[in-house]
C-alpha atoms as an extended CHARMM CRD file, in Angstrom:
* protein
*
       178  EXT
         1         1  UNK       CA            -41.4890000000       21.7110000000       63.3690000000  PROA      1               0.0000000000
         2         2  UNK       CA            -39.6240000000       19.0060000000       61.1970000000  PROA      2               0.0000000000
         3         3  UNK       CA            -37.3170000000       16.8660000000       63.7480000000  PROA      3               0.0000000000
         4         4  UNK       CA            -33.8630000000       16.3380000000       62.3870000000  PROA      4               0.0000000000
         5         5  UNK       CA            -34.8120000000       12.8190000000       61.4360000000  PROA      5               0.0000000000
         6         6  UNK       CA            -37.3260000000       13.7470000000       58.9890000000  PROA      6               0.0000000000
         7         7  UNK       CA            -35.1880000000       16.4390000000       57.6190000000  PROA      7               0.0000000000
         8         8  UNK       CA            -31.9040000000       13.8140000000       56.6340000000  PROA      8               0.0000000000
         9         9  UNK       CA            -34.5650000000       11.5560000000       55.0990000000  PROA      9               0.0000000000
        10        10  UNK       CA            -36.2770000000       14.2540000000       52.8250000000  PROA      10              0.0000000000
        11        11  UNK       CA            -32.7200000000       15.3240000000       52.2310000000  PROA      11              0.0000000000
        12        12  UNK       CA            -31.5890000000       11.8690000000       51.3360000000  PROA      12              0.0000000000
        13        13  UNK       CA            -34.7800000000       11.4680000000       49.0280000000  PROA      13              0.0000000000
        14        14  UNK       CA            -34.2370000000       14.8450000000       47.0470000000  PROA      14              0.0000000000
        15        15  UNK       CA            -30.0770000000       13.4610000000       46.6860000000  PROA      15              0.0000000000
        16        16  UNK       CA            -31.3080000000       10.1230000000       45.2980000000  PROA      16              0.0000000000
        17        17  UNK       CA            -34.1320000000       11.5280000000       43.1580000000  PROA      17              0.0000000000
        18        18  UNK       CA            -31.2250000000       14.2060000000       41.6040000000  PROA      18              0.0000000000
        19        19  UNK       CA            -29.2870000000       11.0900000000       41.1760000000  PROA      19              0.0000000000
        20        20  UNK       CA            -31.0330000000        8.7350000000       39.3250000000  PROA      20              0.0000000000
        21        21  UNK       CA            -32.5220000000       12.1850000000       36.7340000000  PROA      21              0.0000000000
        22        22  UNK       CA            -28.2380000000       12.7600000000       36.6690000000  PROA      22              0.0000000000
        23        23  UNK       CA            -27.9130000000        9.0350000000       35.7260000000  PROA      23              0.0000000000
        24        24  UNK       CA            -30.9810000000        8.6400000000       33.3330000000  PROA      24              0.0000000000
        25        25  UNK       CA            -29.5100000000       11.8550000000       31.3240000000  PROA      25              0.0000000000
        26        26  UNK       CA            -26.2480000000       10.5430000000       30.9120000000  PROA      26              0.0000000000
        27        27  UNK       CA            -27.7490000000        7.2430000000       29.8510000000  PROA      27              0.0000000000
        28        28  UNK       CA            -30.2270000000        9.1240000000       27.2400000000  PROA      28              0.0000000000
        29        29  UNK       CA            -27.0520000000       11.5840000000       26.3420000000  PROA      29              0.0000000000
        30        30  UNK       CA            -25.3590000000        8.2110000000       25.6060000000  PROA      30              0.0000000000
        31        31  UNK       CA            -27.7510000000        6.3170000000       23.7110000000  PROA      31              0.0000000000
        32        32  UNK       CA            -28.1660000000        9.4210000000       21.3600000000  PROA      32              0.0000000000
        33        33  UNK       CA            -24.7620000000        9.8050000000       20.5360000000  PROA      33              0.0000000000
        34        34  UNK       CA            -24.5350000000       14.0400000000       22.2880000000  PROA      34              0.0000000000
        35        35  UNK       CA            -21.3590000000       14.3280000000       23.9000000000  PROA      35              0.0000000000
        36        36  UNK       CA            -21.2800000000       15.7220000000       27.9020000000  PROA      36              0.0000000000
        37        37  UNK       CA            -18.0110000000       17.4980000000       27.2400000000  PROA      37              0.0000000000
        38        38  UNK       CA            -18.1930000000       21.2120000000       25.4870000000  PROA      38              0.0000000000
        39        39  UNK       CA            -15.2720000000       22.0270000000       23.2530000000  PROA      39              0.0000000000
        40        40  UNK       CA            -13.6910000000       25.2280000000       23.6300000000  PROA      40              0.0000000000
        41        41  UNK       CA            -11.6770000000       25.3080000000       21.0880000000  PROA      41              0.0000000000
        42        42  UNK       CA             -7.8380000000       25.4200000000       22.5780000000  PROA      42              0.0000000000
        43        43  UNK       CA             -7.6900000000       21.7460000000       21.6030000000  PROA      43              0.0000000000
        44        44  UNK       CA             -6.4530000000       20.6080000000       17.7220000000  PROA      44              0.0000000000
        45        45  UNK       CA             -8.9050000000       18.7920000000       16.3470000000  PROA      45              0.0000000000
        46        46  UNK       CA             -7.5310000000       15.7570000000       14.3590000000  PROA      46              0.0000000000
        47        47  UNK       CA             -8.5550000000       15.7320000000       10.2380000000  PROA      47              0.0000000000
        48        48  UNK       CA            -10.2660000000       12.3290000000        9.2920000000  PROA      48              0.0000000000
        49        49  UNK       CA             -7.9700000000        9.4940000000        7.9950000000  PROA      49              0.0000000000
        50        50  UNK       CA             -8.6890000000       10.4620000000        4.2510000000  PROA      50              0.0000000000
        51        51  UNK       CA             -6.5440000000        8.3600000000        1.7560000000  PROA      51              0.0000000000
        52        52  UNK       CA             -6.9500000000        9.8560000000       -1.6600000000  PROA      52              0.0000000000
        53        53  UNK       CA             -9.2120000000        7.3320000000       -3.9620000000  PROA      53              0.0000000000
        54        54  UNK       CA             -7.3540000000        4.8310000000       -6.3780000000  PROA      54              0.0000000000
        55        55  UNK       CA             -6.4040000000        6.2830000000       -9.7210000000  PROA      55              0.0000000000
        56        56  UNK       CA             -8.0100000000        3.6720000000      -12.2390000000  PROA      56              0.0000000000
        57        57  UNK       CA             -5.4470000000        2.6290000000      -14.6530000000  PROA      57              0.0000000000
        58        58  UNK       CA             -6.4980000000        0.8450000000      -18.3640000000  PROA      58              0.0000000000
        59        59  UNK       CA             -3.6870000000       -1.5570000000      -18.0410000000  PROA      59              0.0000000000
        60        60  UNK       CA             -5.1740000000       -2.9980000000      -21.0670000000  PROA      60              0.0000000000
        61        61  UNK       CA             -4.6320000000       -0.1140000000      -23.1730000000  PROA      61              0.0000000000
        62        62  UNK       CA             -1.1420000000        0.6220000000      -21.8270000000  PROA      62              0.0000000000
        63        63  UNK       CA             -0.1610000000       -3.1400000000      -22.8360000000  PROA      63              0.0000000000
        64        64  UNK       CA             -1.4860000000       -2.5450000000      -26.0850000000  PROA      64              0.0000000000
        65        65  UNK       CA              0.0110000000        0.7220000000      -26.9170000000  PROA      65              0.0000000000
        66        66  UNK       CA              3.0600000000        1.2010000000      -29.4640000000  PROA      66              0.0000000000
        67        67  UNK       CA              6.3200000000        0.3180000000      -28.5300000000  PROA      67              0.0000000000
        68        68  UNK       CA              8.9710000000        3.0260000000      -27.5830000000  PROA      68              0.0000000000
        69        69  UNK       CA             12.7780000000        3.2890000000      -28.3750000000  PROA      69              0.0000000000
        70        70  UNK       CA             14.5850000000        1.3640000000      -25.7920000000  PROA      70              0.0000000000
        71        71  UNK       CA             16.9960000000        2.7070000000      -23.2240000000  PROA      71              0.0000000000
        72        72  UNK       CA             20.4010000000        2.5530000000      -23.6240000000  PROA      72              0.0000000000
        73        73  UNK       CA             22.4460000000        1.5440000000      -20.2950000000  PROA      73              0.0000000000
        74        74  UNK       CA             25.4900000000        0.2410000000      -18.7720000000  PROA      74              0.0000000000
        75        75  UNK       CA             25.2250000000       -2.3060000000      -16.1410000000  PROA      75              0.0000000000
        76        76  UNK       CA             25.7800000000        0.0790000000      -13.6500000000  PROA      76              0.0000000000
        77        77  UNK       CA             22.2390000000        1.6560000000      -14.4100000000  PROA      77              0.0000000000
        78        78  UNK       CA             20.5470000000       -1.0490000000      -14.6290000000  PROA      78              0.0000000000
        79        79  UNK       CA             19.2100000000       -1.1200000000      -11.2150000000  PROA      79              0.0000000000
        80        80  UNK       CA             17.9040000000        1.9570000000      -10.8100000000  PROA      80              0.0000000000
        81        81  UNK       CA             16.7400000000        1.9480000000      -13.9770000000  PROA      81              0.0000000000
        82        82  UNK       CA             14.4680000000       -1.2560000000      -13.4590000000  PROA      82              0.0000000000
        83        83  UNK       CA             13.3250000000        0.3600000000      -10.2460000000  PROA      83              0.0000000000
        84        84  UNK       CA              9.7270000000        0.7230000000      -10.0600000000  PROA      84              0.0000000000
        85        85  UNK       CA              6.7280000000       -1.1250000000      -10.0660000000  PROA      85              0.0000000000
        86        86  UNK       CA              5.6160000000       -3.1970000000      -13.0000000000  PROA      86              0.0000000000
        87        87  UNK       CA              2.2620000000       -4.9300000000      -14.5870000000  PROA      87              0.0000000000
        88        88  UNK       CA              2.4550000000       -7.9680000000      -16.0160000000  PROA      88              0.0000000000
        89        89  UNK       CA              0.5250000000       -7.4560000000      -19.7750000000  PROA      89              0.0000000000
        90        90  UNK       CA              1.5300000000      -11.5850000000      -20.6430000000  PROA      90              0.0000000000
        91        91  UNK       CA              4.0830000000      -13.7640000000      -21.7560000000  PROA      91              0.0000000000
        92        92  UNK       CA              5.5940000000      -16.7760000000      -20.0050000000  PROA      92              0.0000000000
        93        93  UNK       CA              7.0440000000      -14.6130000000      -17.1800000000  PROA      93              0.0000000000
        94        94  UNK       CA              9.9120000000      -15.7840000000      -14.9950000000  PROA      94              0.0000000000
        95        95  UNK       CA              8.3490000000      -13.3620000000      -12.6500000000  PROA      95              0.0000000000
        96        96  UNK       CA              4.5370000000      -14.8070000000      -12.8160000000  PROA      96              0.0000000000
        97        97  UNK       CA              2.6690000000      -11.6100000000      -12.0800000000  PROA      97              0.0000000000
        98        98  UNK       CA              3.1510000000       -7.8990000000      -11.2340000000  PROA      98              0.0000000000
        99        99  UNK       CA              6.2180000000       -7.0550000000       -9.8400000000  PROA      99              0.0000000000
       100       100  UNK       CA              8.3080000000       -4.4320000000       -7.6590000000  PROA      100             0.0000000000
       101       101  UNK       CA             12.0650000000       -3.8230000000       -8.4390000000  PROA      101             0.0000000000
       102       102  UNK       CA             14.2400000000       -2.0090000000       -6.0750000000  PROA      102             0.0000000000
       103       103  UNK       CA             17.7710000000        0.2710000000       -7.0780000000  PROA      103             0.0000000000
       104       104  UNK       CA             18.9850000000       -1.8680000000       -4.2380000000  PROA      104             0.0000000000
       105       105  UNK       CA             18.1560000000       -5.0640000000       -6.2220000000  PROA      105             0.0000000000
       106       106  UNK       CA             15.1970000000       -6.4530000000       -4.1370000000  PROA      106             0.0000000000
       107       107  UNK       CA             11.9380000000       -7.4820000000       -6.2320000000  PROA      107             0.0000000000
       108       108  UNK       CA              8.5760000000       -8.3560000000       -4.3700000000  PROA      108             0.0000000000
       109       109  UNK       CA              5.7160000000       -9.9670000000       -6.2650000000  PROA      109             0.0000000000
       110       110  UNK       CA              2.4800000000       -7.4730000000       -5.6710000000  PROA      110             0.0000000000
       111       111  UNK       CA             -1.0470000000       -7.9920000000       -4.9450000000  PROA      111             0.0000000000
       112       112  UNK       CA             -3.6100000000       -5.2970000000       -5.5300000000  PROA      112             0.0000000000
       113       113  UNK       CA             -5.4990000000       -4.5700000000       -2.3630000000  PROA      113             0.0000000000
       114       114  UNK       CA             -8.2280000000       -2.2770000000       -1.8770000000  PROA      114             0.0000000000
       115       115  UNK       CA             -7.0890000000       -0.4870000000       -5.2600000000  PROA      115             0.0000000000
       116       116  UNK       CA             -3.1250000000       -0.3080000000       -4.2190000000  PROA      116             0.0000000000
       117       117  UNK       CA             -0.4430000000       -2.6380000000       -5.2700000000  PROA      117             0.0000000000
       118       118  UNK       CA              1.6870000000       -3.7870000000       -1.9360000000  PROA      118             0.0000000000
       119       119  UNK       CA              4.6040000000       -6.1330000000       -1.3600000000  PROA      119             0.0000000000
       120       120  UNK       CA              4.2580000000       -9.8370000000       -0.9520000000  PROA      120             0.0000000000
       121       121  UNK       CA              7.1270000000      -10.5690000000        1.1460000000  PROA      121             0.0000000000
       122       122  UNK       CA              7.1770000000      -14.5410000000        1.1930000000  PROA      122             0.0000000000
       123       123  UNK       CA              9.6710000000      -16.9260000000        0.5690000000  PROA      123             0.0000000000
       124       124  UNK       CA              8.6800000000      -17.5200000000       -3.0510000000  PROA      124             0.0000000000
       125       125  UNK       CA              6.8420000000      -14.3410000000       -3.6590000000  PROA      125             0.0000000000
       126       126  UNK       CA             10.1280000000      -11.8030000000       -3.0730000000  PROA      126             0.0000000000
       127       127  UNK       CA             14.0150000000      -12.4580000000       -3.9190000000  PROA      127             0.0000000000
       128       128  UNK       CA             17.1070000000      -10.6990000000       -4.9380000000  PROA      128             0.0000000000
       129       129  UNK       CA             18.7430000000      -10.3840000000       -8.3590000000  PROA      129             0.0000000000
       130       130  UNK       CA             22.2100000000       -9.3810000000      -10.3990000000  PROA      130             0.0000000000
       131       131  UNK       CA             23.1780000000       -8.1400000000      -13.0630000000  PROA      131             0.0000000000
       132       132  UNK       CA             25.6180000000       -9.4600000000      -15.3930000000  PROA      132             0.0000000000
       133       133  UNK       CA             28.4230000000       -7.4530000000      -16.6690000000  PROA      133             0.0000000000
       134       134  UNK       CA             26.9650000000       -6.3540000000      -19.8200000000  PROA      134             0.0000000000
       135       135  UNK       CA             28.8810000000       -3.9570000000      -23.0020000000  PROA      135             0.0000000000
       136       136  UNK       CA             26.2460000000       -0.6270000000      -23.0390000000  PROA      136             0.0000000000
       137       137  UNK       CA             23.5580000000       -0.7260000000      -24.8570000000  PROA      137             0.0000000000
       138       138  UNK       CA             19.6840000000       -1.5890000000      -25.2250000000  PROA      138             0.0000000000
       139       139  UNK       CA             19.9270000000       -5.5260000000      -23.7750000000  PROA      139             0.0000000000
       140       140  UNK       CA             20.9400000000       -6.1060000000      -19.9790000000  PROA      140             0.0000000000
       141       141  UNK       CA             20.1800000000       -9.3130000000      -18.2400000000  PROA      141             0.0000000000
       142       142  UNK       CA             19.8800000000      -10.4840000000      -14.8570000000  PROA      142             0.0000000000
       143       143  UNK       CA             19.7820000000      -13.4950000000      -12.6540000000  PROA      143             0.0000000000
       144       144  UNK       CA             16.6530000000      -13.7120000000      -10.0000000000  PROA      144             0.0000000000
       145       145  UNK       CA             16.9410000000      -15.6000000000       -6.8670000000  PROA      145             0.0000000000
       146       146  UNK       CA             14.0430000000      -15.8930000000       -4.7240000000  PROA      146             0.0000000000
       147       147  UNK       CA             14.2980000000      -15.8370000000       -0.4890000000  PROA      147             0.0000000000
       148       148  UNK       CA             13.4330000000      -20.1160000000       -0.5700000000  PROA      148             0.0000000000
       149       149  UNK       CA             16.7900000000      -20.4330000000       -2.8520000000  PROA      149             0.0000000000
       150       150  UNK       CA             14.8340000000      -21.0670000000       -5.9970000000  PROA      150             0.0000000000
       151       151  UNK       CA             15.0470000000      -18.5810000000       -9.2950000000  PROA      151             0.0000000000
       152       152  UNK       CA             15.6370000000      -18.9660000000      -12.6400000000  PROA      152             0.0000000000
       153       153  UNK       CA             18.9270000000      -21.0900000000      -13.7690000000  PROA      153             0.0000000000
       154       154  UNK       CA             19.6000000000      -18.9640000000      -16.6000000000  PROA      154             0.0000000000
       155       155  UNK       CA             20.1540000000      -15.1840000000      -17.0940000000  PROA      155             0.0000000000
       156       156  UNK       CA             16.8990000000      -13.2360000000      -17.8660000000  PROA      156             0.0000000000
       157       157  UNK       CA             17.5550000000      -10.9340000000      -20.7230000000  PROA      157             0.0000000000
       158       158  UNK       CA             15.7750000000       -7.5020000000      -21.0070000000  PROA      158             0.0000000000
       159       159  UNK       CA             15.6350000000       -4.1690000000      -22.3550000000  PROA      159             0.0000000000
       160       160  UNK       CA             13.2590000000       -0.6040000000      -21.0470000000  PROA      160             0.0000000000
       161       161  UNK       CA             11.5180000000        1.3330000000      -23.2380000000  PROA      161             0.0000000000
       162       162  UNK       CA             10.9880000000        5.2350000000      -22.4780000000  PROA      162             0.0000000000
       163       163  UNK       CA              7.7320000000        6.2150000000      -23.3670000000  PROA      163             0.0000000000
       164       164  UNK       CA              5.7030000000        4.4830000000      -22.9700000000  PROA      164             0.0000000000
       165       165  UNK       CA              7.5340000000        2.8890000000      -19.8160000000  PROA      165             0.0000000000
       166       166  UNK       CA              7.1470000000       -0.6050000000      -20.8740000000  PROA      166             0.0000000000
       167       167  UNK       CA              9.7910000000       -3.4710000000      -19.9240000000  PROA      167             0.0000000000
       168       168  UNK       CA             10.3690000000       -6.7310000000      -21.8650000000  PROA      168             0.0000000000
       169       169  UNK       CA             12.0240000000       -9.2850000000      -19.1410000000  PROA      169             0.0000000000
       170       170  UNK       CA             12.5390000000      -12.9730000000      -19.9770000000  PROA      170             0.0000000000
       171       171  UNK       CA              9.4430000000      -14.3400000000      -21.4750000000  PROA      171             0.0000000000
       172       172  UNK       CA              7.2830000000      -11.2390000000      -19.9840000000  PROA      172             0.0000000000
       173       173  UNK       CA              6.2750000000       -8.3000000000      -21.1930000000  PROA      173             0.0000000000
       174       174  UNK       CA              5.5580000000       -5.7900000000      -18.8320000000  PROA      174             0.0000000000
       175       175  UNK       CA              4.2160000000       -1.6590000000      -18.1250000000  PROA      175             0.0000000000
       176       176  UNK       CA              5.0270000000        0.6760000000      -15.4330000000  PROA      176             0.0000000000
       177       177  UNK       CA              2.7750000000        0.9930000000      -12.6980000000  PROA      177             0.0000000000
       178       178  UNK       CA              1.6450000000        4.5650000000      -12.1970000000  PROA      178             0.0000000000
């Protein structure tokens, strides 16, 4: 008959051995990329982070295209008006490259990343503006000031066409941004 002695140590063997198989399965569970927990289904599962693909825009055509009839406005509607994001198609540009206007009279240059437009917000890359008191009609003009003090010195004089949304802004010409 096995003494007690013998017994702990076969015992202890068969706990180790059922260890390190425990361990080695994790480890191989691990390396292949199997999970150890089982779903059963009371949890949500999260949807993947999908961000809907870049709509490619001919900016080229759009800059090219036929002009509209301009807006008429009174400086009161010139802010929201000018709201929006715009492309620069060429000119010598006060604003010297795309640009985002605000109704609350904010502009932010913009650089394309991965396919979208966003904000530069910089010193000399976003500013305020005004609008001069202006009689209604087609022509409005404003006065930019960027965050480092700098801007323009003299009024920038514009006008908005409809369709296509196109804008014509101190020595720019410019499209809506989609």
């Amino acid at each position: 008959m096995p003494n007690q002695m013998s017994l702990r140590r076969d015992f202890g063997t068969r706990i180790l051995h059922l260890m390190r198989i425990g361990i080695a399965l994790i480890f191989a569970f691990g390396l292949s990329g199997c999970s150890l927990y089982f779903d059963h289904g009371d949890e949500p599962q999260e949807e993947p982070n999908r961000e809907p693909a870049p709509t490619v825009v001919d900016f080229a055509a759009r800059c090219n295209a036929a002009e509209g009839a301009a807006i008429s406005l009174d400086t009161s509607h010139v802010a929201t008006t000018l709201a929006g994001r715009w492309w620069l198609c060429g000119g010598a540009a006060e604003f010297y490259g795309n640009v985002e206007f605000t109704a609350d009279m904010h502009f932010y240059m913009l650089t394309a990343v991965n396919g979208q437009f966003v904000r530069n917000l910089g010193p000399t890359k976003s500013g305020s503006y005004s609008v001069d008191e202006n009689p209604a009609g087609i022509s409005f003009s404003i006065h930019q000031l960027y965050q480092d003090g700098n801007g323009a010195t003299y009024p920038l004089q514009g006008h908005i066409e409809k369709t296509p949304r196109a804008l014509l802004l101190g020595g720019g010409f410019y499209v809506a941004i989609p």
